[in-house]
FILO-841505 format. One record per atom (N, C-alpha, C): x, y, z. Coordinates in steps of 0.2 Angstrom, whole numbers, plus 5000, padded with zeros to 4 digits. Example, Ala and Ser with C-alpha at 12.3 -4.5 7.8 and 13.67 -1.06 7.14 Angstrom:
<pts>
506649725039/506249785039/506649845039/506449895035/506849955036/506450005039/
</pts>
This chain:
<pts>
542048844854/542348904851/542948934855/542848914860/543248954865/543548884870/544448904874/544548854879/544748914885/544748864891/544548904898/545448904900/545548964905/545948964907/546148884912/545948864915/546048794916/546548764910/545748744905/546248704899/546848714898/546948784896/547448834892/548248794897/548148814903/548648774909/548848704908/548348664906/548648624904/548848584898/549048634894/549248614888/549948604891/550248564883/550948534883/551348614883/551348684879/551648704879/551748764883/551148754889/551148794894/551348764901/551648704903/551548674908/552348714913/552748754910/553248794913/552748844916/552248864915/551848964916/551548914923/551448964928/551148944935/550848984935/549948964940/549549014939/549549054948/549949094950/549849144953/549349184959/548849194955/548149224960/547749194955/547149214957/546349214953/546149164952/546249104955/545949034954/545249024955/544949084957/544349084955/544049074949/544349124943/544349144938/544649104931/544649014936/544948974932/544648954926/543848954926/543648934921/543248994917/543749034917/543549114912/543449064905/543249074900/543249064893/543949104890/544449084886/544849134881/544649124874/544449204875/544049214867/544649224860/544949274863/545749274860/546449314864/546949314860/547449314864/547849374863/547749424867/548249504865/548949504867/549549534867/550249544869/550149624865/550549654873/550449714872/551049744880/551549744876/552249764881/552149834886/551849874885/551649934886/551049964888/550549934894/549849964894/549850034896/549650064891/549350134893/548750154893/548550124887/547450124888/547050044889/546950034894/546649954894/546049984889/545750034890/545050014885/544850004880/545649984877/545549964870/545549884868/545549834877/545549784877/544949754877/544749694874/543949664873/543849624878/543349594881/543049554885/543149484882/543649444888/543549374884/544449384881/544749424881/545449434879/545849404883/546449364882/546949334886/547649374886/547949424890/548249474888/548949454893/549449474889/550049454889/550649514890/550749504895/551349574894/551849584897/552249604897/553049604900/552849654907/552549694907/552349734914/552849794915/552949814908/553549874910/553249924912/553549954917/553350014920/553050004928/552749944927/552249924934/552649934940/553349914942/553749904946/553949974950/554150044945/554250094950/553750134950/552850114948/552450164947/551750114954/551850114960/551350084962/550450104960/550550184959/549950174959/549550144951/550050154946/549950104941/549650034941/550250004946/550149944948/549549914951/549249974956/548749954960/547949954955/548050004949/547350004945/547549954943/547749934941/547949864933/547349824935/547349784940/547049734940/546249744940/546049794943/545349824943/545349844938/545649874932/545449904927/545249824922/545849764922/545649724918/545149684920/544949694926/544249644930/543749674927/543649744925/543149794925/543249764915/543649784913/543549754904/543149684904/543249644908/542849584909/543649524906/544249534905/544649494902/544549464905/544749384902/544949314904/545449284910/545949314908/546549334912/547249374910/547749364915/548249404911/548949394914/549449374909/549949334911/550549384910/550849384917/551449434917/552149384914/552649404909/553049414906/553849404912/553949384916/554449394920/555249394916/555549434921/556249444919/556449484912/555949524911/556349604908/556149644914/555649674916/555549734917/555349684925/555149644928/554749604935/555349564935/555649564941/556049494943/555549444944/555149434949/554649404952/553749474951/553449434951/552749454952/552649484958/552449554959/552449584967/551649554969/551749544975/551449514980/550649564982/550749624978/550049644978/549749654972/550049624966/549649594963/549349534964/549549494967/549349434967/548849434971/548649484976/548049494981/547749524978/547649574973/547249604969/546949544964/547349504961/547049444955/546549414959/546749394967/546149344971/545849384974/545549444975/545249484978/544849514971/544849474965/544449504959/544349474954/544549384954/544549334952/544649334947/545449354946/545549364938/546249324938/546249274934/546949224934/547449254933/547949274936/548649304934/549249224934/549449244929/549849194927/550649204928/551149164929/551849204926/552349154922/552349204916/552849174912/553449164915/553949104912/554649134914/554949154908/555749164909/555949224904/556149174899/556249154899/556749054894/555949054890/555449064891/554849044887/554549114883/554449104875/554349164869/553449174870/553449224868/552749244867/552449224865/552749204858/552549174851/552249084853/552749064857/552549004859/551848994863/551749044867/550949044872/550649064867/550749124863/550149134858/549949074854/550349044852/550148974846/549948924851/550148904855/549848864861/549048874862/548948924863/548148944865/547648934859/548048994856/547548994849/547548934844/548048894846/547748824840/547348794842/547048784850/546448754851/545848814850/545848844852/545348894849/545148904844/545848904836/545448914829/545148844830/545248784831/545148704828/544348724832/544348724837/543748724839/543348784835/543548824832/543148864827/543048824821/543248794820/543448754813/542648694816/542848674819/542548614826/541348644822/541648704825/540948724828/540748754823/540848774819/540848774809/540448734807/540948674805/540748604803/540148574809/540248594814/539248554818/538948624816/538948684815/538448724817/538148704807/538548704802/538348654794/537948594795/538148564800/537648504800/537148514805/537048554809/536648564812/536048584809/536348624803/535848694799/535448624795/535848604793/535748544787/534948504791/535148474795/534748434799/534048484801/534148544803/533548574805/533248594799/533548614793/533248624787/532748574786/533048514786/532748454784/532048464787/532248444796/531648464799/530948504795/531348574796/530848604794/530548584788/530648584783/530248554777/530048454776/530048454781/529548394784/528848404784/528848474782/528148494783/527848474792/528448454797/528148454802/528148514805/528348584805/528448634807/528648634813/528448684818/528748694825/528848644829/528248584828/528648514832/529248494830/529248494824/529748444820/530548474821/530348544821/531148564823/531348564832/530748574836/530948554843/530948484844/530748434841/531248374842/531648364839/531948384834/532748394831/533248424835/533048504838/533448514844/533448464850/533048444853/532948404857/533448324857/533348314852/533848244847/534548274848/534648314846/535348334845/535548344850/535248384853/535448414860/535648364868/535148304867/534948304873/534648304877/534348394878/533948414883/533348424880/532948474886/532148474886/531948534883/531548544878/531448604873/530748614875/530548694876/529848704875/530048784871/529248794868/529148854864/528648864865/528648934869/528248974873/528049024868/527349064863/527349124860/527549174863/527149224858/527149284862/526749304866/526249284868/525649274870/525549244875/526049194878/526049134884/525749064881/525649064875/525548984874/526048964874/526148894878/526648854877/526248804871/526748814864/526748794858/526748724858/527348704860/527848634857/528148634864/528248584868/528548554874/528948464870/529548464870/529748394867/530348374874/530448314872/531148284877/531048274884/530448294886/530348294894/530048364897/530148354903/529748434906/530448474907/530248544904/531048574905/531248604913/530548574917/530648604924/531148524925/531248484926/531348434927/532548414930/532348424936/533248404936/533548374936/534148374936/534448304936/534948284941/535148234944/535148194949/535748234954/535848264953/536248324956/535648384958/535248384955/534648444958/534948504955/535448514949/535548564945/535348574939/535048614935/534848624926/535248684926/535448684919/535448744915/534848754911/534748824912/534148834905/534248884902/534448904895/534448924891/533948964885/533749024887/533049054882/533349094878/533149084871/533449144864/532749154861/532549224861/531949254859/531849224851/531349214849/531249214842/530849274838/531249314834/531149354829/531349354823/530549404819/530749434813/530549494810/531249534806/530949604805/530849634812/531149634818/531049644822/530249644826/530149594824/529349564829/529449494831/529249504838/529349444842/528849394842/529049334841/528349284840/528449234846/529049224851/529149194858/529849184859/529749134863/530449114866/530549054868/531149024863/531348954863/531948944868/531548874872/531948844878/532548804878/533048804880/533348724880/533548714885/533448644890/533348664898/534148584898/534548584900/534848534903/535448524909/535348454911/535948464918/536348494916/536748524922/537348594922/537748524919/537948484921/538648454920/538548434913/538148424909/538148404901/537848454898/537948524898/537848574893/538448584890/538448584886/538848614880/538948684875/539248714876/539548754871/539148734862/539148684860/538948684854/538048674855/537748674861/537048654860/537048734859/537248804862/536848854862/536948864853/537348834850/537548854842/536748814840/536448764841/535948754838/535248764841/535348764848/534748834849/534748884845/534948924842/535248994840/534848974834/535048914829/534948884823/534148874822/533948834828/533348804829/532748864830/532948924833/532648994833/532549024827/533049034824/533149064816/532249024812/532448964813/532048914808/531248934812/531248924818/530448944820/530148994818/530549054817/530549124816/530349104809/530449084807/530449084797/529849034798/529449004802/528948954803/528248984804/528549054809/527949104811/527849144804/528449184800/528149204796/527949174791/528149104788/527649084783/526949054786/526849034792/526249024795/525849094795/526049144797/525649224795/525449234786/525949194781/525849234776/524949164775/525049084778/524549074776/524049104778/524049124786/523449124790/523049184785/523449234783/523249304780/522949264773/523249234769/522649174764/522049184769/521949134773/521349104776/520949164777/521249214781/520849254784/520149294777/520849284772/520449344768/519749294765/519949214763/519649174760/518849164767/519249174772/518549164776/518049224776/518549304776/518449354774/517749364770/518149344763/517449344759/516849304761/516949244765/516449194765/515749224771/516149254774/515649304778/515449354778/515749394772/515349454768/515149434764/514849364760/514349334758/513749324762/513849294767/513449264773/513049334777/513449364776/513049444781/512949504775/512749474770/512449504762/511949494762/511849434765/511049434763/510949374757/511249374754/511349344748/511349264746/510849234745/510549154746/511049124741/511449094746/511749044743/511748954743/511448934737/511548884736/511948824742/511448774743/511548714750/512148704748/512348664741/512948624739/513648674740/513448744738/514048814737/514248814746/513548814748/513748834755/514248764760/513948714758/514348644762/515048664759/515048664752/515948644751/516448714753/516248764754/516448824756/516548804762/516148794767/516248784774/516748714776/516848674771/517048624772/517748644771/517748664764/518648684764/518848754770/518648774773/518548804780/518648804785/518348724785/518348674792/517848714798/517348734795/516848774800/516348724798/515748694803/515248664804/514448684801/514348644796/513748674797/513148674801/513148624805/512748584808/512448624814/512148644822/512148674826/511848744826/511848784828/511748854831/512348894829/512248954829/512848994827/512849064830/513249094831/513249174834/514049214831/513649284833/514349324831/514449354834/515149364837/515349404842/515849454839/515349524841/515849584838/516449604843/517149604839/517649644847/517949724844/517849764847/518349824848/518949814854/519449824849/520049844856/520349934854/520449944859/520650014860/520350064857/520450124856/520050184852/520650224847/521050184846/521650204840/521250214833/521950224828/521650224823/522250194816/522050194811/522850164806/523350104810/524050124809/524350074809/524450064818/524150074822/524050054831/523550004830/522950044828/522349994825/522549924824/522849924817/522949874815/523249804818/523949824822/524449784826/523849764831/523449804834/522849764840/522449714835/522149734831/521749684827/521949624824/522549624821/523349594824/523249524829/523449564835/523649534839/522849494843/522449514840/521749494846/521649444840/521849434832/521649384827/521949334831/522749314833/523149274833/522849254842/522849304843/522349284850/521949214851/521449244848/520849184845/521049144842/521549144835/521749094834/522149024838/522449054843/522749014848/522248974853/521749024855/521348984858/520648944855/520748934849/520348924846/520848844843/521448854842/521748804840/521648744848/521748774853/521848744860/521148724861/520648744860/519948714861/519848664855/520048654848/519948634843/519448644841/519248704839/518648744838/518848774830/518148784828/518248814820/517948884822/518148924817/517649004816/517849034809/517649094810/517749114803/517749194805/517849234801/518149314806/517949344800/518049404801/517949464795/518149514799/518649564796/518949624799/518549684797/518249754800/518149784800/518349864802/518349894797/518749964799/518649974808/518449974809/518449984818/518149914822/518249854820/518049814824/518049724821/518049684822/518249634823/517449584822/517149544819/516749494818/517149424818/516949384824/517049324823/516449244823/516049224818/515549174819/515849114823/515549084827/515849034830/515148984833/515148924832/514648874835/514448904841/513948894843/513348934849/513548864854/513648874858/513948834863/514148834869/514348784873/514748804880/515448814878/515548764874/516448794874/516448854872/516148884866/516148914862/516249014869/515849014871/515549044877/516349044882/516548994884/517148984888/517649004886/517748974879/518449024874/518249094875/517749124872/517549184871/517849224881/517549194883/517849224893/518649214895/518749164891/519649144892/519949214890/519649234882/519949284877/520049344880/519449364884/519149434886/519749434893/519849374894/520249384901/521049384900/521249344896/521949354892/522049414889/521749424885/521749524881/522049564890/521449544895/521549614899/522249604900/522449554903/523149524906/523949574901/523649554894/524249564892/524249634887/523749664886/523649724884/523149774889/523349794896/522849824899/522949884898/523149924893/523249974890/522649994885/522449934882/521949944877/521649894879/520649944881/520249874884/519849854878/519549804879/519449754874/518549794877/517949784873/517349774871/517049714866/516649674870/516649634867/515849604867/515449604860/514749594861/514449504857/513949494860/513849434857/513049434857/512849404847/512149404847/511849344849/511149354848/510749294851/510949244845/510849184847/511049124842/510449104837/510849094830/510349074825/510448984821/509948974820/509948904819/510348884810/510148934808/510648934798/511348984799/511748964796/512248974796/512049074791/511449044786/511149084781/510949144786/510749134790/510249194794/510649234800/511349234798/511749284802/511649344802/511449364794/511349424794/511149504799/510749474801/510249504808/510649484813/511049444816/511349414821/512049454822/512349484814/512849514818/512749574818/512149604814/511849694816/511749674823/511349614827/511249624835/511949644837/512549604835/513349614837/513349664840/513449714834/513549784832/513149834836/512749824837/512149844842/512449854846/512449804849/512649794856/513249824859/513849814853/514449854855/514349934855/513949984851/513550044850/513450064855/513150004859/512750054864/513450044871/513750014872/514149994878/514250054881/514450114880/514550164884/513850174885/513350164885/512450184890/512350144896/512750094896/512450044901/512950054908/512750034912/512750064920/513350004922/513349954917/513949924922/514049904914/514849894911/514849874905/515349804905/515249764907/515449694905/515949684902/516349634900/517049634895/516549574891/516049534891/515649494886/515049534889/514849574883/514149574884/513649554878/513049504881/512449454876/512149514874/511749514868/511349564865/510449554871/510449494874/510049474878/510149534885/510649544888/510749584894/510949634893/510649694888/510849754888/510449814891/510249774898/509649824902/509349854899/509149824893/508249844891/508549874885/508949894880/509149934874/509149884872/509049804871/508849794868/508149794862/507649814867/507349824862/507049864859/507549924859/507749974854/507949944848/508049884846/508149854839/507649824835/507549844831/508049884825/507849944824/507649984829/507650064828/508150094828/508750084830/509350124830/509450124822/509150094817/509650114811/509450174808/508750224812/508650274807/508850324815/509050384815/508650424820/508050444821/507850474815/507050464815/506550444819/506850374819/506350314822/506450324831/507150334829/507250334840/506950394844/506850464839/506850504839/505750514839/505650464836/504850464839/504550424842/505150384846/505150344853/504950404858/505650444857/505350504866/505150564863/505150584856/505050644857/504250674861/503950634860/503150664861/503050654870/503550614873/503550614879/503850644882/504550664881/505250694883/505050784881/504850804875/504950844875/504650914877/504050904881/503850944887/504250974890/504650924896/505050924898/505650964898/506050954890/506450984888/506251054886/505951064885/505651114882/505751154889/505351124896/505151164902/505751194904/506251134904/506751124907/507351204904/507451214896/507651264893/507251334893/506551344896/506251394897/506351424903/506551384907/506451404916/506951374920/507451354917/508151314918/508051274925/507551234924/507551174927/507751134923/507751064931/508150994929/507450964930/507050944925/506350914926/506650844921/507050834917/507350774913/507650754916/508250794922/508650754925/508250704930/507850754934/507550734941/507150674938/506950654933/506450584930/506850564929/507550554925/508050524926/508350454932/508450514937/508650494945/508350464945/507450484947/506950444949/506850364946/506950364942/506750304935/507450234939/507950284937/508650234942/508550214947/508350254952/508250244960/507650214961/507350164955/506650134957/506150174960/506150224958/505450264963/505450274970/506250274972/506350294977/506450364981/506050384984/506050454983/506550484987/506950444995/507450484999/508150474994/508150394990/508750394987/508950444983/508050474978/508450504970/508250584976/508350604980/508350664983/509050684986/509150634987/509850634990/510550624984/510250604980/510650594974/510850644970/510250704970/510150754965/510350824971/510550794977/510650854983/510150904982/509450884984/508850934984/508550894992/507850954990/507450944997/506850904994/506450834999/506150804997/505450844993/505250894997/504950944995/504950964989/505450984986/505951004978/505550924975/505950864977/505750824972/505050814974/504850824976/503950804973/503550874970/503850914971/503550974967/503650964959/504550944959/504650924952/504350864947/504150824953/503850764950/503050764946/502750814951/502250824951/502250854943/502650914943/502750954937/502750894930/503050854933/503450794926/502550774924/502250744930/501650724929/501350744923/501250824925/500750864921/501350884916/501550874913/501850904907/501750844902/501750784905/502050704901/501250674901/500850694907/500150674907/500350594908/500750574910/500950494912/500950504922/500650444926/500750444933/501150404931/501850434939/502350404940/502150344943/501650324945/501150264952/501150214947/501150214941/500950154936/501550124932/501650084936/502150054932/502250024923/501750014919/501750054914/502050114912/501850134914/501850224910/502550224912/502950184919/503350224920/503850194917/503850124914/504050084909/504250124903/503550134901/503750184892/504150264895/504150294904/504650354899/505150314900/505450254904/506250234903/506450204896/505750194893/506150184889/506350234883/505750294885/505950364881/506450384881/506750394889/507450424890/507950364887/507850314888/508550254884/508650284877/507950274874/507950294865/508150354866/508250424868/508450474867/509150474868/509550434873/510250434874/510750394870/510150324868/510550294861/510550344855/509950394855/510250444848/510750474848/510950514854/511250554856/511950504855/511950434854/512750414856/512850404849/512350364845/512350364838/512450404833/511650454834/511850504829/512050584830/512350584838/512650664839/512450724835/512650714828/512450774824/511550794825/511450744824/510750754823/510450764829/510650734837/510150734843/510450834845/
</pts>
């Protein structure tokens, strides 16, 4: 699209103009070509302009003369070619040190040579190559079209760029999956130990779905490959959104298939095989369901995390070659997945990527004990859900927490569904206490609390609760006789932990009522 000041020098009808200073600034690009006999506002000129000028005024005004060349260095021009013999006998010798002191090519016309002639000169390689890069960026588009409704999707057009190009193509998500790698490794260099690498993000509607690579030696890149990177971008982009319009199909179709399954609702061997078949979910093995919460948003924050933790799984679920099946949840996320080691690894990969690239919003993540029917999930993902419920009770909270290791709340299941139920777990034990505790404003719940935590240690929960050892056993004693349970029996001292646990799962569950 563009020829370099080099080029430009050695055309036929430039071969009088000599280039001056700025030999640096030989392979500028000229994007087009300005004449302008009189500069008084350089910031009207564009980067990439080739400006042409007689230089009137320059001669009795030094300090003029002394910005000119900083100013045009600072527009980012190409170069700029002084006009000699109206207003310049010769070019002054401090510009030519300013041109090489800011590597901007100054050129000089002589006077026997028309403006008209270096403008047409330039700019006829310039349109043709516009004309040039037209006609390949048509056939490029054509080509990659093709590609894409090959139905091979994102490989298929990273080996058409790749073909075309030359070079080594990768497509990286947004996420860090590297997607598609075609034409070799793009770390790869070549026999001079130079690459050029080229990234153009891929978007749509202003959402970014990654970034496509084209990697090749400095001495064989081309001007026309960025034209079909550009192209090759466009098409991926339009590859991510009709891949979101199916996955959204899929999601909803699995959707329903696991609000049947977690209904309760007996369905037929034959119903159930062909549903999971057109799924591509197994029916064969053990099964579990793992609840996620990300962040504590709500509406459309919510969503885009939900969002983005789908496409999460999806990727590492495609990478493992693993099947599942999902269901969204006003505040939370279900995904069924084979009971497994891989299964279990993905699930740790997840938890571990999520922190990495959203550590703004933490992920919670629970997983039930595995059932052998596909049918009998029902009770598997209420464990889920459980399990997520309770995460703020537990003393260390996990990024995968098993319904199995929820330091003993678990079996508090299935009494959490009523308060009621949890509520005549401790009330007949606890509430002496609370009662003693609101009458005479003592800590007799906290202090069995401590106690219960610090193993029945009596210096640690004394020290904990900053009292005198005396205090706690005066208090302890009091717990005794109020609760009629010896703390000496580890039994009894079992059911009050587990009084206090049932009390604090009410208090998290059903607040109004504790």
């Amino acid at each position: 699209m563009t020829i370099t000041i080099r080029e430009a020098l050695q055309l036929p009808d430039m071969v009088q103009t000599r280039l001056v200073g700025g030999a640096a600034g030989l392979d500028n690009p000229i994007r087009w070509v300005t004449i302008v006999e009189v500069l008084e506002d350089v910031n009207r000129l564009q980067e990439g302009e080739f400006l042409i000028t007689t230089g009137f005024g320059l001669s009795e005004d030094d300090r003029r003369r002394a910005s000119l060349i900083p100013s045009l260095a600072e527009r980012k021009l190409s170069g700029v070619a002084l006009h000699t013999g109206f207003y310049l006998r010769e070019i002054p010798a401090d510009l030519v040190d300013m041109a090489d002191r800011f590597g901007l090519p100054l050129i000089e016309i002589p006077v026997e040579l028309n403006f008209s002639t270096i403008t047409k000169a330039i700019l006829q390689p310039i349109v043709n190559r516009q004309f040039e890069t037209l006609a390949y960026s048509q056939a490029i588009h054509n080509r990659m079209i093709e590609a894409a409704l090959s139905k091979g999707g994102l490989p298929a057009i990273a080996a058409e760029l790749a073909q075309l190009t030359g070079g080594a193509v990768k497509l990286v998500d947004a996420l860090g999956f590297e997607v598609v790698q075609h034409g070799g490794s793009c770390g790869e260099t070549s026999a001079g130990g130079k690459t050029s690498e080229h990234a153009v993000p891929i978007r749509a509607s202003r959402e970014h779905f990654g970034t496509l690579t084209l990697t090749k030696p400095d001495g064989l890149w081309k001007e026309l490959d960025d034209v079909a990177l550009q192209h090759a971008a466009t098409l991926c982009a339009l590859e991510y959104v009709k891949e979101r319009a199916v996955a959204a199909t899929e999601w909803r179709l699995k959707g329903d298939f696991v609000d049947e399954l977690l209904s309760g609702r007996t369905l037929r061997a034959d119903e159930l095989e062909s549903r999971s078949r057109m799924l591509g979910y197994p029916l064969s093995g053990s099964h579990m369901v793992a609840a996620v919460k990300v962040g504590t948003g709500d509406g459309a924050a919510l969503s885009d995390l939900h969002q983005a933790c789908i496409t999460l799984m999806r990727r590492l679920c495609d990478q493992h070659h693993r099947s599942y099946l999902l269901r969204e949840r006003p505040h939370c996320l279900l995904f069924i997945l084979p009971h497994d080691r891989t299964s279990l690894l993905l699930l740790e990969q997840f938890a571990a990527r999520w922190e990495r690239l959203h550590p703004a919003s933490p992920l919670q993540m629970a997983l039930s004990n595995p059932r052998g029917q596909l049918t009998a999930l029902a009770e598997a993902a209420e464990e889920a859900l459980f399990a997520l419920q309770a995460y703020p009770l537990l003393t260390r909270s996990p990024a995968l927490l098993r319904f199995g290791e929820m330091q003993g709340y678990q079996f508090l299941f299935p009494y959490h569904r009523r308060p009621e139920t949890l509520e005549a777990l401790w009330q007949p034990l606890l509430d002496p206490l609370i009662r003693y505790d609101a009458r005479h404003n003592q800590q007799l719940l906290e202090t069995l609390s401590a106690y219960l935590d610090h193993n029945g240690n009596g210096l640690q929960t004394s020290q904990a609760l900053y009292i005198h050892r005396h205090t706690l056993k005066y208090r302890l004693t009091q717990i005794e006789e109020k609760t009629g349970v010896s703390l000496e029996d580890a039994h009894q001292r079992w059911q009050l932990r587990l009084a206090l646990m049932a009390r604090r799962l009410q208090q998290q569950l059903y607040p109004a009522e504790a």
